[in-house]
C-alpha positions in Angstrom: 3.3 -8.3 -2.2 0.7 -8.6 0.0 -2.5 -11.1 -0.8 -5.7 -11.5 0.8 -6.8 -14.4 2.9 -9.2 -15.6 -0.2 -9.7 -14.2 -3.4 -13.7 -12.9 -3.2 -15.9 -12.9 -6.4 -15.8 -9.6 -8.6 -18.9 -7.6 -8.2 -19.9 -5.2 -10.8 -20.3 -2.1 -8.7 -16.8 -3.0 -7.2 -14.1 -0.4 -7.6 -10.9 -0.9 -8.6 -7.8 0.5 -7.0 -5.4 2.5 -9.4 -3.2 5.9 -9.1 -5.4 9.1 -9.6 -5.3 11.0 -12.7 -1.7 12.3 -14.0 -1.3 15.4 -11.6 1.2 18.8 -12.4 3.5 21.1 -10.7 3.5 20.0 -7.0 1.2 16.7 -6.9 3.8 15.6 -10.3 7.0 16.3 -7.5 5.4 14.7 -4.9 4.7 11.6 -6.8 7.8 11.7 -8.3 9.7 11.9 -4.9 7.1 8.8 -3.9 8.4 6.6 -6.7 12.2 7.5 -5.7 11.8 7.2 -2.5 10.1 3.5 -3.2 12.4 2.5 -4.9 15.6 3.8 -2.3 13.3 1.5 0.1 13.4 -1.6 -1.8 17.2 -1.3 -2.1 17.6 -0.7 2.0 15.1 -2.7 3.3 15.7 -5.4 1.2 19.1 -5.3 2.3 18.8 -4.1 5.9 15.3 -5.3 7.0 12.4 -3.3 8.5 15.2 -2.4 11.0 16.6 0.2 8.5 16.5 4.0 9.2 14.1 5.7 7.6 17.3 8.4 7.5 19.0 5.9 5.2 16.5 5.6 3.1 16.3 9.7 2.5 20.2 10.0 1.6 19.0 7.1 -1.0 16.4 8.4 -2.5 18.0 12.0 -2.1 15.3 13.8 -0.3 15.4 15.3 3.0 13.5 14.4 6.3 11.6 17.2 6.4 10.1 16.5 3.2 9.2 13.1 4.5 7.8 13.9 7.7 6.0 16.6 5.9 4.3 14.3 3.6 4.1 11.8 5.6 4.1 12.3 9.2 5.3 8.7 10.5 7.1 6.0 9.7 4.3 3.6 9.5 2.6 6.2 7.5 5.2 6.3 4.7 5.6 2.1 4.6 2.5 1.6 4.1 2.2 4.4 1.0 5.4 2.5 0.1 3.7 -1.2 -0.3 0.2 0.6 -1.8 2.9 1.8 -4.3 4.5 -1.2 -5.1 1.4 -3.5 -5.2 0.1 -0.9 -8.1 2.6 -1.4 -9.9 2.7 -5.3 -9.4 -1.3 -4.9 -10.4 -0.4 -2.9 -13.5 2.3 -5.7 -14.2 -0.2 -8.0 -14.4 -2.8 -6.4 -16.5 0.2 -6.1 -18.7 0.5 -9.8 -19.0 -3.4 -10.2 -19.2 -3.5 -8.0 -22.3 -0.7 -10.4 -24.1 -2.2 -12.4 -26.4 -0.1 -15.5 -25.8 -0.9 -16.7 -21.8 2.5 -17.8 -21.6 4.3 -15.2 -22.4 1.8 -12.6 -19.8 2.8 -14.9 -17.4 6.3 -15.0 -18.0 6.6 -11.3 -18.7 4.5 -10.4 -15.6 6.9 -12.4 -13.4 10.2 -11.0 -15.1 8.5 -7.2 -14.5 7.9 -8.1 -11.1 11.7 -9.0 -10.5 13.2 -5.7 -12.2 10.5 -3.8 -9.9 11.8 -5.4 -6.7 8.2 -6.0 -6.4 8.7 -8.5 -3.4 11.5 -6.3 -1.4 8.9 -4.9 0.5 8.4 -8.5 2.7 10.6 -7.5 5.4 7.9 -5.3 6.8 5.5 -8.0 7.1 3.9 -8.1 10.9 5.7 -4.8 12.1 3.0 -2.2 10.4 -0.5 -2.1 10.5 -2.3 -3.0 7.5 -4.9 0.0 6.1 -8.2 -1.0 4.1 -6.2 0.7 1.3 -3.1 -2.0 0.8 -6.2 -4.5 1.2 -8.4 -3.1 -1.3 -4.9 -3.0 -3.4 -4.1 -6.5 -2.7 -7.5 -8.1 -3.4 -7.0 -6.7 -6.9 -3.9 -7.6 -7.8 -3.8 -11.2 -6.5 -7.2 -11.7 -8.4 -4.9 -10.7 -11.8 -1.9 -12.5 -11.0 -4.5 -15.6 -10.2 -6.0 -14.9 -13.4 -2.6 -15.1 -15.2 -1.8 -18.2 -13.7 -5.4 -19.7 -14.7 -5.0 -18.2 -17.8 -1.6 -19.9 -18.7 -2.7 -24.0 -16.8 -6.0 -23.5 -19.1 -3.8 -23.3 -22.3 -1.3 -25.6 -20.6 1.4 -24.1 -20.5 2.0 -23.6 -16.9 2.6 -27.2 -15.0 -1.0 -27.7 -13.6 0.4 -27.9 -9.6 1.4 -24.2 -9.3 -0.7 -21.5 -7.3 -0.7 -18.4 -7.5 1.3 -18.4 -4.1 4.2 -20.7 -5.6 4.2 -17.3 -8.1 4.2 -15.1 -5.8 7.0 -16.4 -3.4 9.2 -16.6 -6.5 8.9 -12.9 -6.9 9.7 -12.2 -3.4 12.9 -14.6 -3.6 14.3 -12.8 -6.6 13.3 -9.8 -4.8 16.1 -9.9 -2.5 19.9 -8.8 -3.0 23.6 -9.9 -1.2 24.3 -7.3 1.6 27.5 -7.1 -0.2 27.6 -4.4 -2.9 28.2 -6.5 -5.9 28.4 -5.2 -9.5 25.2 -4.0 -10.4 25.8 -5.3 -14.1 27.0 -9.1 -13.2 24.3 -9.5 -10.6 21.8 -8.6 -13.2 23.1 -11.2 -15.7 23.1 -13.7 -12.7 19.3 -12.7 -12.1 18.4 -13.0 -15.2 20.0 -16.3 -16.3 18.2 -17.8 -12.8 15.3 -16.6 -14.0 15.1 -18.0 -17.0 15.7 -21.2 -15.0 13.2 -21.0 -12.6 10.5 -20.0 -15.0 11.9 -22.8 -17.7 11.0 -24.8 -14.6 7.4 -23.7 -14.0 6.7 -25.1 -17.9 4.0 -28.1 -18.3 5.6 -30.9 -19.9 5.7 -34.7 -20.1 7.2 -36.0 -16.9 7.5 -33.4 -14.9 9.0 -34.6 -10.9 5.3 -33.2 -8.9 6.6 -30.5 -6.7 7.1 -31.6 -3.0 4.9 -31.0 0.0 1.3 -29.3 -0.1 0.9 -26.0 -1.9 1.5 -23.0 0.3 -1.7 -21.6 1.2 -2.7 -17.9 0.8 -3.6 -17.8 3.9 -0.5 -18.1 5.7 0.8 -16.0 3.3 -1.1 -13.3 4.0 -1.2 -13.9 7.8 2.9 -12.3 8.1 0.9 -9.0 7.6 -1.3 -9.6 10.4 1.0 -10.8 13.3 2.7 -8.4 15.6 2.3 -4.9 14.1 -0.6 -5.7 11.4 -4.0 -6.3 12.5 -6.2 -9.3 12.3 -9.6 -7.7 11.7 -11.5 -4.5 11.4 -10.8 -3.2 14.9 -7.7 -0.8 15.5 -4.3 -2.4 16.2 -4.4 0.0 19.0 -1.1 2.3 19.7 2.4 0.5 18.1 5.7 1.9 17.7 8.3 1.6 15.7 11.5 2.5 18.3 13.8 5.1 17.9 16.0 5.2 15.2 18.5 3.2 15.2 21.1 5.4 12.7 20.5 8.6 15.8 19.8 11.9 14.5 19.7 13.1 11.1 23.2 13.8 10.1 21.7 17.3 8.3 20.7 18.6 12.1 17.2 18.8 13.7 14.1 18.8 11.3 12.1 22.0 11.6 9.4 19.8 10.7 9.6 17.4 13.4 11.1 14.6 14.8 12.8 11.8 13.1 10.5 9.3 10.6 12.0 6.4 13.0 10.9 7.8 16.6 7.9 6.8 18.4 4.9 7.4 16.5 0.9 8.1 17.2 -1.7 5.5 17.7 -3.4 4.5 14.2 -5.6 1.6 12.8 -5.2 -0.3 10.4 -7.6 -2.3 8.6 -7.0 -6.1 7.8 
């Protein structure tokens, strides 16, 4: 997930950032190949870092290269529709939990949605792509409903009054992550899901709660990963950045028609903080 620096009023005239209308025939393939390829992301660079092949991400998802350099064109190009993606569906999470009528149990559902989406296994490409006006426009949003589910839930206290929105959000993004090693899928969502329960169990307001330690993280230096290195820090193009050549060589299928490799060097592009 990717927050802003500060969470700016709502203005009325300010649009808000969702999927366009349900498409057909080639737009409904492409946005189905989108959401599988998202989701073979999550599960390699969760594992593997940003340093992951593109390539291995393909075999994943089941698609070929040239359809992703088709679409796409880079590698920085399809990251960044890769986080857009996810952070809609972490928005649409939280208008989820905004819509339950008890603010506990948004809040608690939000989170545990969050978790089964992977919503946080996107992190590892913090600093090493530029960030577009789009995944800013996208984050402003959703961090103003996940702050609004967290408000929502200390109002009717619920939710232990020292937890930000930030404390939320790095919870995600630790249950986000998996072992390298290929455990059983079916055990290591029982183990999830019973450390869940802790951690949110924890997160409760109650009589004589231990303060958490330290100062609250700010949102600030959360949001600042995005902007080191690869990301931008202001309005101004990042200027030319690449990503290096693949590290997994060649696609195993034989030279795109299409192109290069995702993973090679890539063109000059701004991004927008």
């Amino acid at each position: 997930m990717l927050p802003p620096v500060s969470r700016p009023e709502r203005t009325p005239s300010e649009p808000i950032p969702s999927e366009p209308t349900p498409a057909r025939g080639r737009q409904a393939e492409a946005r189905r190949n989108d959401l599988a390829v998202l989701e073979a992301a999550r599960d390699v660079f969760a594992r593997e870092g940003f340093d992951a092949p593109v390539s291995a991400v393909a075999r994943t998802a089941g698609v070929g290269m040239g359809t992703l350099y088709r679409r796409y064109g880079s590698k920085t190009a399809l990251l960044q529709r890769l986080c857009v993606l996810a952070m809609r569906q972490s928005a649409a999470a939280a208008a989820r939990g905004l819509a339950a009528e008890d603010p506990w149990i948004g809040l608690a559902s939000y989170v545990r949605e969050c978790v089964e989406l992977r919503a946080g296994a996107l992190a590892g490409l913090a600093g090493h792509i530029p960030v577009t006006e789009e995944m800013d426009q996208v984050a402003v949003h959703g961090q103003r409903l996940a702050a609004d589910l967290v408000g929502r839930a200390q109002a009717a206290g619920t939710l232990r009054a020292d937890v930000t929105p930030v404390d939320v959000a790095w919870l995600v993004e630790q249950f986000s992550r998996r072992s390298p090693a290929r455990d059983d899928p079916a055990q290591e969502r029982v183990v999830r899901a019973r450390l869940l329960a802790i951690a949110l169990d924890g997160l409760r307001a109650r009589p004589g709660l231990t303060m958490l330690p330290g100062p609250a993280p700010g949102a600030r230096a959360y949001a600042d990963r995005w902007h080191r290195a690869g990301g931008t820090a202001g309005p101004d193009p990042a200027g030319p950045e690449a990503t290096g050549p693949d590290p997994a060589g060649p696609d195993p299928a034989g030279p795109d028609p299409a192109g290069p490799d995702l993973a090679g060097p890539e063109p000059a592009g701004p991004g927008l903080a």
